[in-house]
N, CA, C and O atoms as a GROMACS GRO file, in nm:
protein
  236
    1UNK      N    1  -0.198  -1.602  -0.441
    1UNK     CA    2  -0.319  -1.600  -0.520
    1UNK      C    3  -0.440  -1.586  -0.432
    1UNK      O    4  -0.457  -1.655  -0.331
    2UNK      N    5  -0.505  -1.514  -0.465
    2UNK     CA    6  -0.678  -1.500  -0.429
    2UNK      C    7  -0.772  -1.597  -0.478
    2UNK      O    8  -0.761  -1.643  -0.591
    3UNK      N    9  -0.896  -1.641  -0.373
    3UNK     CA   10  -0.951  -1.696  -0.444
    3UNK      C   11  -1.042  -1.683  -0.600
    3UNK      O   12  -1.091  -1.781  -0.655
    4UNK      N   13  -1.047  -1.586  -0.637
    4UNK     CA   14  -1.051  -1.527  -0.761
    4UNK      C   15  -0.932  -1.588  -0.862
    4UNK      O   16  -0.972  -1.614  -0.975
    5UNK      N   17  -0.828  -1.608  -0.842
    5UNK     CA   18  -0.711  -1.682  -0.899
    5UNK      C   19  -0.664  -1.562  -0.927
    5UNK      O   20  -0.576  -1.586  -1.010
    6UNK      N   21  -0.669  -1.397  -0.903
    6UNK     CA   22  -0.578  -1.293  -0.964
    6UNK      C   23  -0.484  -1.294  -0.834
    6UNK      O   24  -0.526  -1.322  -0.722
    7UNK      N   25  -0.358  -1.262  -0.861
    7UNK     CA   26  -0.238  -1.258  -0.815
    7UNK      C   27  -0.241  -1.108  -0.810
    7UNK      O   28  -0.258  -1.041  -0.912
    8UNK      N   29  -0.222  -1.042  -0.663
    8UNK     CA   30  -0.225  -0.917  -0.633
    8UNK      C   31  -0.117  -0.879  -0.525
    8UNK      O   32  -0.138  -0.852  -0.407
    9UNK      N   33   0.017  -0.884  -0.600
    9UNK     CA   34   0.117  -0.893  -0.435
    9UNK      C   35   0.174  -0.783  -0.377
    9UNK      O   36   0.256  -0.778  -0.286
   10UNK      N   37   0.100  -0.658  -0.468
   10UNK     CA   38   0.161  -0.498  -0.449
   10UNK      C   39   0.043  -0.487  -0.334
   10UNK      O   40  -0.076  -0.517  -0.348
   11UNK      N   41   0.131  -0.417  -0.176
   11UNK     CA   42  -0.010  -0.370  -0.109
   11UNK      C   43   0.020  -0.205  -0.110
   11UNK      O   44   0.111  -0.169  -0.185
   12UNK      N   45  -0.052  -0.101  -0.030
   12UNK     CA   46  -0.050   0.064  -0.041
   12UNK      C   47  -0.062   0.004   0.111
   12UNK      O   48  -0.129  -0.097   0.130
   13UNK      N   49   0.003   0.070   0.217
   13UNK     CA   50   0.030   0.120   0.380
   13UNK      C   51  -0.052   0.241   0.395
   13UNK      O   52  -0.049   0.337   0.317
   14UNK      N   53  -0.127   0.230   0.502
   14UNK     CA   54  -0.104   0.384   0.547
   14UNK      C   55  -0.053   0.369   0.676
   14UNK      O   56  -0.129   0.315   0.757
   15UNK      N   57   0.062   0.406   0.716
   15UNK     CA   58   0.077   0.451   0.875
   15UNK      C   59   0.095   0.583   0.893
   15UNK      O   60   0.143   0.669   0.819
   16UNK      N   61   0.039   0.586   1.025
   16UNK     CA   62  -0.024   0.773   1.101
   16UNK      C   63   0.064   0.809   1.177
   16UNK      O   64   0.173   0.752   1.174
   17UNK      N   65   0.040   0.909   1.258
   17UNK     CA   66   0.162   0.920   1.366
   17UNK      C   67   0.171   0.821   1.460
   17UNK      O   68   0.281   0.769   1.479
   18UNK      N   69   0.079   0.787   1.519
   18UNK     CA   70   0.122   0.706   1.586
   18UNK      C   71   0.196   0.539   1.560
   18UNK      O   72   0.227   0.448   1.637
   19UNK      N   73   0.201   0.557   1.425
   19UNK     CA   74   0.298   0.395   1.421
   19UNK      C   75   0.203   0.270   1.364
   19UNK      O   76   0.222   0.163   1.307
   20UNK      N   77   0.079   0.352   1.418
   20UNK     CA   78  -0.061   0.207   1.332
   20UNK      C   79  -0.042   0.216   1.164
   20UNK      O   80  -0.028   0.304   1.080
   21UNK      N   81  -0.051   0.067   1.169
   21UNK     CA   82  -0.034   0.052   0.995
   21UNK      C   83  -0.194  -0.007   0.955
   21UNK      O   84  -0.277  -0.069   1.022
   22UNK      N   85  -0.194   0.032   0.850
   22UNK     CA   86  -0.367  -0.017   0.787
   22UNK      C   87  -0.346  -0.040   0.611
   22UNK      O   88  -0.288   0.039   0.537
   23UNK      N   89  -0.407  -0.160   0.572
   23UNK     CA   90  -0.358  -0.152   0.440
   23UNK      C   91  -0.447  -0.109   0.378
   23UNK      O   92  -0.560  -0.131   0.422
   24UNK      N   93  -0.437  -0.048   0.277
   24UNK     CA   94  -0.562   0.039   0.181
   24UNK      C   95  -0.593  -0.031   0.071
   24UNK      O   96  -0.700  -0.007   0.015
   25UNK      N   97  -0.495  -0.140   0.015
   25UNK     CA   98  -0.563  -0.207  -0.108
   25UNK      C   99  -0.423  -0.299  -0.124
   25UNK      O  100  -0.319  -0.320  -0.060
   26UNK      N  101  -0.480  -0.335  -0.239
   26UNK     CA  102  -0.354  -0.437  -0.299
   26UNK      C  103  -0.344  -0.455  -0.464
   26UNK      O  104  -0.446  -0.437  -0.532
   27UNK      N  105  -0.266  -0.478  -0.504
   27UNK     CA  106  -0.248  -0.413  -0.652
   27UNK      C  107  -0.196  -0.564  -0.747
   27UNK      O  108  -0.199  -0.683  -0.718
   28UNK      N  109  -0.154  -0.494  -0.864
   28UNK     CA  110  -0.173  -0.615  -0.943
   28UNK      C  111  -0.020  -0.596  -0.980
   28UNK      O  112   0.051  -0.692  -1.010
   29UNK      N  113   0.034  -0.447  -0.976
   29UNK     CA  114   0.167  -0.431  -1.055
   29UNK      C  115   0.251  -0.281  -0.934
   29UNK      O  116   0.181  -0.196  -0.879
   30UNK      N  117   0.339  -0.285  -0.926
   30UNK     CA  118   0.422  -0.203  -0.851
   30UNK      C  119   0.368  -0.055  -0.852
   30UNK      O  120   0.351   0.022  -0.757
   31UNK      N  121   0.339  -0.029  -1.032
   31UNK     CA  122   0.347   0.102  -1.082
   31UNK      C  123   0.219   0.136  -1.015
   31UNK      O  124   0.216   0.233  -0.940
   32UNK      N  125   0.106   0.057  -1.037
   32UNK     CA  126  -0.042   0.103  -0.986
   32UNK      C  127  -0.053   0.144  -0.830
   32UNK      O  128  -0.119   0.238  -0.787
   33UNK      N  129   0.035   0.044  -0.743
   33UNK     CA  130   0.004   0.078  -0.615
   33UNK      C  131   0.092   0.212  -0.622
   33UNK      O  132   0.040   0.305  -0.562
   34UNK      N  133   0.220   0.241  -0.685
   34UNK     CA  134   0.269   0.376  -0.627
   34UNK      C  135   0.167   0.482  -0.685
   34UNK      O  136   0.137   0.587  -0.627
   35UNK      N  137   0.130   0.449  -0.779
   35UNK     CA  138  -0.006   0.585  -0.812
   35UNK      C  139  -0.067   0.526  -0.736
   35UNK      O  140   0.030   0.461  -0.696
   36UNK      N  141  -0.158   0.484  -0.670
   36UNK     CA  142  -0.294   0.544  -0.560
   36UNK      C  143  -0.199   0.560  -0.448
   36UNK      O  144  -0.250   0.645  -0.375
   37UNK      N  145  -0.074   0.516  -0.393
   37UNK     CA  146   0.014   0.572  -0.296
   37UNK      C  147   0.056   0.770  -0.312
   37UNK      O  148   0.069   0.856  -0.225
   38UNK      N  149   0.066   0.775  -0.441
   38UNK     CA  150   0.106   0.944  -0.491
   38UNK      C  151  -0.017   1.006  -0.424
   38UNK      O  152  -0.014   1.079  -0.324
   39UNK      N  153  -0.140   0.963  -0.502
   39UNK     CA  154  -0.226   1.066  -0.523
   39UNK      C  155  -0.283   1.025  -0.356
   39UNK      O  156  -0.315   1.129  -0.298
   40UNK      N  157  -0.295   0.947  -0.302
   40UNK     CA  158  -0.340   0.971  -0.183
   40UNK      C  159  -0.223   1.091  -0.061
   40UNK      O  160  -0.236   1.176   0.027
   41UNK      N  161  -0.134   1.032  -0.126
   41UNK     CA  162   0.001   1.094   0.025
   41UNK      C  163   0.006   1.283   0.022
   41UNK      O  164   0.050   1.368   0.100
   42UNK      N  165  -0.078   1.286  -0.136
   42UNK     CA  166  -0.071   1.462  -0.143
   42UNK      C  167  -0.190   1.534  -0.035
   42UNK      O  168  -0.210   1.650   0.000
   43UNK      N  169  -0.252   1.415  -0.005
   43UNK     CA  170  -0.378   1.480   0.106
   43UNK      C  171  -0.286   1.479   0.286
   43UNK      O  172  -0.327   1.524   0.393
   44UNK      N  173  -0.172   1.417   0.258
   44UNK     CA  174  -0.070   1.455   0.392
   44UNK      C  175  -0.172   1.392   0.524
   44UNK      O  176  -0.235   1.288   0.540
   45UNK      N  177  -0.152   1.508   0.599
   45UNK     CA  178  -0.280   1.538   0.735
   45UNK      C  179  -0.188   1.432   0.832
   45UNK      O  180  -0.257   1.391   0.925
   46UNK      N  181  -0.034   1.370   0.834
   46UNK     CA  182   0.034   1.326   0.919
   46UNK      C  183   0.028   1.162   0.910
   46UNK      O  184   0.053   1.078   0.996
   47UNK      N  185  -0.020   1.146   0.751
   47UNK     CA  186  -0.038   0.993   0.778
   47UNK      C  187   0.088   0.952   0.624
   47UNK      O  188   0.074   1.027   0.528
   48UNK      N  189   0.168   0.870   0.614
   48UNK     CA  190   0.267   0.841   0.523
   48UNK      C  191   0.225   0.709   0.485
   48UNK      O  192   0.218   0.613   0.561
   49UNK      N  193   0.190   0.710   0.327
   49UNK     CA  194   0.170   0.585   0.248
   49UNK      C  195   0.274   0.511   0.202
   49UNK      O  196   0.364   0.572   0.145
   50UNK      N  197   0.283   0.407   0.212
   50UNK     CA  198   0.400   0.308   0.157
   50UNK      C  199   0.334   0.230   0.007
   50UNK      O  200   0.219   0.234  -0.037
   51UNK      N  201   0.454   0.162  -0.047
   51UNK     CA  202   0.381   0.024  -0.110
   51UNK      C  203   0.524  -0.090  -0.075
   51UNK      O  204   0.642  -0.080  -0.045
   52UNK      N  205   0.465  -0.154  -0.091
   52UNK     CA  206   0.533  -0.345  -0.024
   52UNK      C  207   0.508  -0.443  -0.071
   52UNK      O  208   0.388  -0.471  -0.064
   53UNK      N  209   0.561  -0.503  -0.112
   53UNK     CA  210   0.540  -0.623  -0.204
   53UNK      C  211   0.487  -0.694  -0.057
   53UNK      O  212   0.525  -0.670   0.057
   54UNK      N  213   0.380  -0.798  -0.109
   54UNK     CA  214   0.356  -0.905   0.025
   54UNK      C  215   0.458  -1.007   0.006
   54UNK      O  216   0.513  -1.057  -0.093
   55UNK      N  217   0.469  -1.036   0.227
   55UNK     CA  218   0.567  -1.117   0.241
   55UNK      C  219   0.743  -1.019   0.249
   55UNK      O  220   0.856  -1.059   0.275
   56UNK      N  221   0.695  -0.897   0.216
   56UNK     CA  222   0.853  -0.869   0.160
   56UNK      C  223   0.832  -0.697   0.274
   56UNK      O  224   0.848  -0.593   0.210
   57UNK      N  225   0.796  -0.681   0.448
   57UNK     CA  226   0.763  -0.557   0.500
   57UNK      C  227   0.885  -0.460   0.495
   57UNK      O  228   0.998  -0.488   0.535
   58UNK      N  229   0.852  -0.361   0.448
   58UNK     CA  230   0.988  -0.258   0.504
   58UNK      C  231   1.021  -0.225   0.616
   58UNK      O  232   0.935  -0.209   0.703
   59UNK      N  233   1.181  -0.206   0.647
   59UNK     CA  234   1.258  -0.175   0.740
   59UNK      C  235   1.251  -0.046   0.788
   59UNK      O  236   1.324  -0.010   0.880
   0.00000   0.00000   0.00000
């Protein structure tokens, strides 16, 4: 929980080529972070968006 009290545990990744990860936001529901994950990853340019539940990083 946030101090706001909203519960936001979906985050969006961006990692680049080189391996740096940066988080772009955090979401409220799975479906939302993979849409701004879609519509951002179609701009490419060598950087790959994820989404990740927090607490839970991919392998």
């Amino acid at each position: 929980m946030t101090d706001s009290g909203a519960v936001l545990p979906w985050l969006v990744i961006r990692q680049d080529e080189g391996g740096n990860r940066y988080r772009v936001g955090r979401y409220a529901t799975r479906a939302e972070a993979e849409q701004v994950a879609d519509r951002l990853d179609t701009r490419r340019h060598g950087r790959l968006y994820v989404v990740e539940r927090v607490g839970h990083a991919a392998t």
